[in-house]
N, C-alpha and C positions, 0 to 999 in steps of 0.2 A: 504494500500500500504506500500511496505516494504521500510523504509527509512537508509538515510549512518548515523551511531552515531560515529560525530565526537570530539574528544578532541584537545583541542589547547592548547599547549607546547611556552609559552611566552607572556605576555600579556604588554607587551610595545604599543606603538603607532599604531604600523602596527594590533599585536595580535589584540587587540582591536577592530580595524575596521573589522578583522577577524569574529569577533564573532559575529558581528551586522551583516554581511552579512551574515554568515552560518544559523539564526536564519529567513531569506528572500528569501531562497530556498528549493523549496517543497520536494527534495528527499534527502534532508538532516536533520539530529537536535544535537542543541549541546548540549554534556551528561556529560561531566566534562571539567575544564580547570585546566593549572597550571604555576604558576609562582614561582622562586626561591625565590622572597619578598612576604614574605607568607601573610602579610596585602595586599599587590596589591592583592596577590590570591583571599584572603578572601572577597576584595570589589567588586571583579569581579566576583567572585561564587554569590557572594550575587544578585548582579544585576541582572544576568540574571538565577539567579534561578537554578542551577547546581553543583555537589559537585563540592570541589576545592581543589589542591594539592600544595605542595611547593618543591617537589621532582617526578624529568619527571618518575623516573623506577618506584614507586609508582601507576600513574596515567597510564601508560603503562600494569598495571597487574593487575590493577581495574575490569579488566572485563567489565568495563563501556561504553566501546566505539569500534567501528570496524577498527576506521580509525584518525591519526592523522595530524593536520595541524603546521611544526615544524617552531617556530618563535623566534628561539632564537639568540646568537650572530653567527657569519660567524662562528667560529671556534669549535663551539659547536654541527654545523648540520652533522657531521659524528656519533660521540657516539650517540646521541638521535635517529638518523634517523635506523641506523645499529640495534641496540636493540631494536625498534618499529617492526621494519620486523622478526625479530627473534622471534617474539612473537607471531607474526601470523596479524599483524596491516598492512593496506595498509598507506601508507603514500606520505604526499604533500609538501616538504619542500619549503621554500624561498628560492629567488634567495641571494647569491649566492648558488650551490647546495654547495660548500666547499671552502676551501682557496688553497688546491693544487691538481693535477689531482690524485696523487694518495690516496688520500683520497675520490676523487668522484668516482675513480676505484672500491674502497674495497662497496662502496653504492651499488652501479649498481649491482654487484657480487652478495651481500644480498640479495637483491630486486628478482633475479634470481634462485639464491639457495634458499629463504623462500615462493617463486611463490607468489609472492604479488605485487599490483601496487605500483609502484612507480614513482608521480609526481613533474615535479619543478613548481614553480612560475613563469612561462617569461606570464606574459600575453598581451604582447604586439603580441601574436601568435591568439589571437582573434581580433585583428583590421580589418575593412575591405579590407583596402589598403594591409595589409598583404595576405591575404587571395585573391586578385585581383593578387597581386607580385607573387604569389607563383602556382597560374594556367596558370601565362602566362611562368615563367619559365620551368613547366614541361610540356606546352604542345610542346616546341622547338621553337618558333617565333623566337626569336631571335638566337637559333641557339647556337651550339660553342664557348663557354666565351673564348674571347683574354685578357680582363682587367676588372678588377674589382676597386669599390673607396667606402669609408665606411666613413664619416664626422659625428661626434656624438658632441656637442658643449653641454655645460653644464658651468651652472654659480652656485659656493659653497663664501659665503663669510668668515670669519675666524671666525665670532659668531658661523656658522655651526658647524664649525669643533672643535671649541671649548665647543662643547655645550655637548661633553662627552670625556670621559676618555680613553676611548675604540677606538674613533674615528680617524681618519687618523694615526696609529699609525700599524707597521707590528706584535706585543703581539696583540695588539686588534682586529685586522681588517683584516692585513696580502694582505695589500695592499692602494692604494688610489682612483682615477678616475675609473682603474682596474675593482678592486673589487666591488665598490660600484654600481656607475651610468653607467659605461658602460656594464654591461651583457645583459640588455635586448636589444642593437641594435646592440650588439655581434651575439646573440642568431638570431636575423633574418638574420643578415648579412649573415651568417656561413648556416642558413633552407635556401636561396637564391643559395649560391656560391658553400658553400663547403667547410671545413679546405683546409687551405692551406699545404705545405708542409714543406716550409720554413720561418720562419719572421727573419727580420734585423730589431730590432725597437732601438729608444730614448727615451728616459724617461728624466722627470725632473721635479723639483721643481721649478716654474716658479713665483709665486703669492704669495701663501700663505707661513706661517710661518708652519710647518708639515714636518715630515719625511718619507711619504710619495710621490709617484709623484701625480701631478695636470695635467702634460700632456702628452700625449705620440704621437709619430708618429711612423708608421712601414710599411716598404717594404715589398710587400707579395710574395710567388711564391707560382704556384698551379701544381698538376701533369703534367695537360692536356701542360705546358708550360706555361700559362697565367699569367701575372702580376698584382699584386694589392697594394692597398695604402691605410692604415687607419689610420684615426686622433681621439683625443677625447680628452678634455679638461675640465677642474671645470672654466673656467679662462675668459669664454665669457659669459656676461648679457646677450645675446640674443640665447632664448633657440631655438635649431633648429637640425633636423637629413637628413642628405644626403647621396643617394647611386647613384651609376650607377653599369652597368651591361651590357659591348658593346663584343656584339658578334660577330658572321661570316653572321646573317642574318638580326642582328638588333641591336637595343639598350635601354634598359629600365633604367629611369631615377625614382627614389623616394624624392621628395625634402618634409618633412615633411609628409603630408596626403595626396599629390598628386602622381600622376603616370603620366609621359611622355613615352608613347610605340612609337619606331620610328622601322617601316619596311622598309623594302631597297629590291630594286627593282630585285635585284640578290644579289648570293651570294659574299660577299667583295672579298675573295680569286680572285677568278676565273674573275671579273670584272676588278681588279685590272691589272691582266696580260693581260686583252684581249683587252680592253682600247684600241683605234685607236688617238684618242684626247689626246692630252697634258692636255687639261683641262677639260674633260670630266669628268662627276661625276656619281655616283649612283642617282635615283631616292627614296626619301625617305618621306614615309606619315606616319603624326603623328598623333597619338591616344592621348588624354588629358581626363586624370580621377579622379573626385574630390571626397574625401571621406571625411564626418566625424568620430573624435574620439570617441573611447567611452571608455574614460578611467574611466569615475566612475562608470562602471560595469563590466571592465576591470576581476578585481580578484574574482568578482560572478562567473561568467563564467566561468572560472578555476574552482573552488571549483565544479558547478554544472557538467561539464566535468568529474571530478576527480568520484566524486559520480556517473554518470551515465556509467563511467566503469567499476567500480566494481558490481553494479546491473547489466547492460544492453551490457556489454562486449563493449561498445562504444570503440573509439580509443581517446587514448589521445591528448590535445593538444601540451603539451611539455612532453617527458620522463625522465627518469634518463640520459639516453644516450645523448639527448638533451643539457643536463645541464651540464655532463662531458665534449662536444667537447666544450664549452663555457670557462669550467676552461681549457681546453688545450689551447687553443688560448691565455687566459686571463696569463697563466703562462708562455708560451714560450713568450708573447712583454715582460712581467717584466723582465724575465730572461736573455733572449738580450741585453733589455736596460741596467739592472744592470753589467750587465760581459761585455758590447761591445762586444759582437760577434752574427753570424747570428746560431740560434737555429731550428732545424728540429723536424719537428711535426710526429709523436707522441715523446710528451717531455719526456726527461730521466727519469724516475719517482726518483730515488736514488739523482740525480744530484740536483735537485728542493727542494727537501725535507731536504737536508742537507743544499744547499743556504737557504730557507727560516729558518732554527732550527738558522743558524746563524745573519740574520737579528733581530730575535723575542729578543738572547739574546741582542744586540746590540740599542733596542728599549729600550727609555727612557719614567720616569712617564711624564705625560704632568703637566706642572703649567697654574694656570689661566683658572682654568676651571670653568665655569658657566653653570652647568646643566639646560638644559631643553630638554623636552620628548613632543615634538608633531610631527606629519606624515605633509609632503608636504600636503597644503592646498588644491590641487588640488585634491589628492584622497578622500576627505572623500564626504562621501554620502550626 
């Protein structure tokens, strides 16, 4: 049977767990790796038995592999990812897919013009609660989004952020909360609702000591007229993610791994006006659905997805395209927030690019940095 040979481009924390997985799925094998610290390279070729490179365009024209999985910093995955497609490589980047939209524009583009797959990382698009959201949305139950609400809580403590150089910093990271830990309940928000059209958000440094933001709030509006409201913070111990999603026929509520489906007994509009009672209400039955995580197979399933599309023409789970409405969203709250004013989606591409070119100079070295290199405990295998 014919298998995906994949290279992996970064071999940090994440990389790493990378390679232990791709080595535990049948339609894939890994056939070189590379990292800029050419001892990491070398300790990691060695391990798992695989040439090893210290330069991505090197191991890119190796011949050695079909398909690359790109793990390197945020700012790095336009060049590596761009030049892997040009070469004829299908490629699987991490989330973020970039730091600005037009950088994940010129990706997409590539990806189009070299006819190669191209996937991001949101693997929270294999949950099952996702996968339950996302059949009840398209089959209509609920009908006509009037409001939509996005709650993403996340707790980072200042060893975090101190624990690189790179880290909460717009040179290294080219963002905070953003960037980092909010794309993947971006990324479902956005497969559920929709880009919005417009955001009014806030931003700010609330907790931590970092020049980036820790939190943001933002006012959404969506074509259809609907309103929306998302939150997302490093600033709360208690990790937790919340949506709702109330329509004209119902309302679907995701509080964590659970689904609340509420049906209404007629259409809101029409009940509304027709109403005889002051206080007469709709009739509404609630559906309650409990799912487990599966986050520690989470980015298997990515990777085996990624592979059985380029064999088996499968559909991906998340795209390039995926991954770019994610930096739209993710670029228009900063951009709001930083300039106080309400920004329309699709974001200026020129506008953003020259805000951000000025943030990067204006970004300081960090002091007090205490390096350390390990992945959230919860992902490894």
């Amino acid at each position: 049977m014919k298998k995906v040979r994949i290279g992996i481009i970064g071999l940090g924390a994440m990389g790493y767990g990378h390679c232990k997985n791709v080595r535990s799925i049948e339609d894939v094998s890994l056939t070189c790796v590379c990292d800029n610290d050419e001892a990491l390279a070398r300790e990691r070729g060695r391990e798992f038995g695989v040439p090893y490179f210290s330069d991505s365009r090197q191991l890119i024209n190796s011949g050695l592999c079909d398909a690359i999985i790109v793990v390197v910093p945020h700012w790095f995955h336009p060049d590596v990812s761009i030049y892997a497609l040009s070469k004829g490589l299908h490629v699987l980047c991490e989330k973020p897919l970039a730091v600005t939209v037009s950088d994940a524009e010129r990706m997409v583009k590539a990806a189009k013009k070299y006819k190669r797959i191209f996937a991001v990382m949101h693997q929270m698009r294999t949950e099952p609660f996702f996968k339950k959201a996302k059949e009840i949305m398209e089959s209509d139950i609920i009908g006509k989004i009037h409001r939509t609400l996005c709650v993403d809580l996340w707790y980072r403590s200042q060893a975090y952020y101190d624990s690189g150089t790179w880290r909460a910093t717009w040179k290294g990271e080219g963002g905070g909360v953003l960037i980092n830990q909010a794309p993947h309940i971006i990324d479902l928000f956005i497969a559920l609702a929709g880009l919005p059209v417009k955001v009014e958000a806030k931003t700010r440094t609330k907790l931590h000591k970092i020049e980036v933001e820790d939190e943001v709030c933002a006012f959404l509006e969506y074509k259809n007229g609907a309103w929306g409201y998302y939150y997302t913070t490093t600033c709360e111990p208690i990790r937790n993610f919340y949506m709702e999603f109330a329509g004209e026929k119902g309302k679907m509520i995701i509080d964590g791994y659970k689904i609340k489906l509420y049906r209404y007994s007629a259409y809101l509009s029409v009940f509304t006006r027709k109403a005889k009672n002051m206080w007469e209400s709709l009739n509404v039955k609630e559906e309650i659905y409990n799912f487990e995580s599966n986050t520690s197979t989470a980015q298997m399933e990515m990777i085996k997805n990624f592979a059985e599309t380029i064999l088996k023409k499968e559909k991906l789970f998340a795209t390039g395209r995926d991954g770019l409405n994610t930096i739209e969203f993710i670029n228009a709250c900063i951009l709001s927030g930083k300039k106080k004013k309400p920004v329309t989606i699709p974001v200026d591409r020129k506008e953003y690019d020259e805000f951000m070119a000025g943030l990067k100079k204006l970004s300081k070295p960090k002091k007090n940095v205490k390096v350390q290199i390990a992945t959230d405990p919860r992902l490894l295998r």
